[in-house]
N, C-alpha and C positions, 0 to 999 in steps of 0.2 A: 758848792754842793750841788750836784744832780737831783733833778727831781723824779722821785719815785712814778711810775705807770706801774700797777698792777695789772694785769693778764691782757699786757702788751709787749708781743714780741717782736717789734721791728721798731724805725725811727715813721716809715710808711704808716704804719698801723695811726699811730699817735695824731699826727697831721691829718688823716684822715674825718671828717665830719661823719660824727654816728648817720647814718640815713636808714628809715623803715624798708622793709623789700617791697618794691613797687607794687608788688602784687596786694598790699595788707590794704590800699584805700579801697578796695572794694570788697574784696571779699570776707573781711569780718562784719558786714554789717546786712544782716538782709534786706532789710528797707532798699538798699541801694542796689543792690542785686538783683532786685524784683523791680526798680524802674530803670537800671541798665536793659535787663530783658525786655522789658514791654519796648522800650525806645528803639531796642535792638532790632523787633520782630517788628513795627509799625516802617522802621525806614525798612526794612530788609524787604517787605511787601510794597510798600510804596515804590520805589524801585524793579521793584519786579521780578527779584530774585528767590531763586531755592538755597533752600538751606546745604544744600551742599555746593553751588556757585557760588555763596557767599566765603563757605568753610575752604573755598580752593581760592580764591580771592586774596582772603586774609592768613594763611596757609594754618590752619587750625581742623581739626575732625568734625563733622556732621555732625556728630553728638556732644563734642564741644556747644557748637552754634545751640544745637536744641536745648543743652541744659544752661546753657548763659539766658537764653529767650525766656525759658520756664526760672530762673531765678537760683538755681541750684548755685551755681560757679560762678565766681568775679571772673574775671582777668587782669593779667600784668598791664601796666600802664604802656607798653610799646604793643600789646596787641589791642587797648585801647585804639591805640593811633592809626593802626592798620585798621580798624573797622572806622575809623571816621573818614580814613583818604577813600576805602574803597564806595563805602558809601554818599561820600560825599556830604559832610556833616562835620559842625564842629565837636569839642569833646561837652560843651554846654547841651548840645543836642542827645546829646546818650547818656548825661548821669542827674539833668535837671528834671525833677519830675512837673513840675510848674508851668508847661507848655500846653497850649491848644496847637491841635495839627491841623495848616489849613497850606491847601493846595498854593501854589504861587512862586515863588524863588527858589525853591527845594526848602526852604527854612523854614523851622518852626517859629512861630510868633510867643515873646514869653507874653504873660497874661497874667493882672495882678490881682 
């Protein structure tokens, strides 16, 4: 006997591992959105860039950048990645709020 898949239509589908769209770790939570932004605009200045150097960087709109900074917009988890290479940061350093920012390595120090 075959075993029943309801509102699966291929053998692909089945074997497939359900996974969230990369974009949902951030952007349904504001909390997180609002210390992605801060963490965003803190290295984005520390650094020394504008917000539109950064938005051609990471290949994203100006206003993208702006309303990730202000907290409005998550981002997908691969344009996460592109703002930590281009910034040069890890992804702890863009979504942990738990950091003091002190000049030295480029790193933020976590602080308990």
């Amino acid at each position: 006997m075959k075993p029943v898949f309801d509102n699966v239509s291929s053998k692909k589908e089945r074997l497939q591992p359900h996974l969230p769209h990369a974009s949902s770790l951030i952007e349904n939570d504001a909390t997180s959105r609002s210390v992605l932004g801060k963490n965003i605009l803190y290295w984005r200045t520390h650094r020394k860039l504008t917000q539109q150097e950064l938005a051609d960087a990471v290949g994203i709109t100006r206003v993208a950048v702006t309303n990730l900074e202000r907290g409005l917009n998550g981002t997908p988890i691969h344009t996460l990645m592109k703002f930590c290479g281009v910034l040069k940061v890890t992804p702890n350093d863009l979504l942990l709020e738990n950091f003091s920012f002190r000049r030295g390595k480029g790193r933020a120090k976590l602080t308990s």
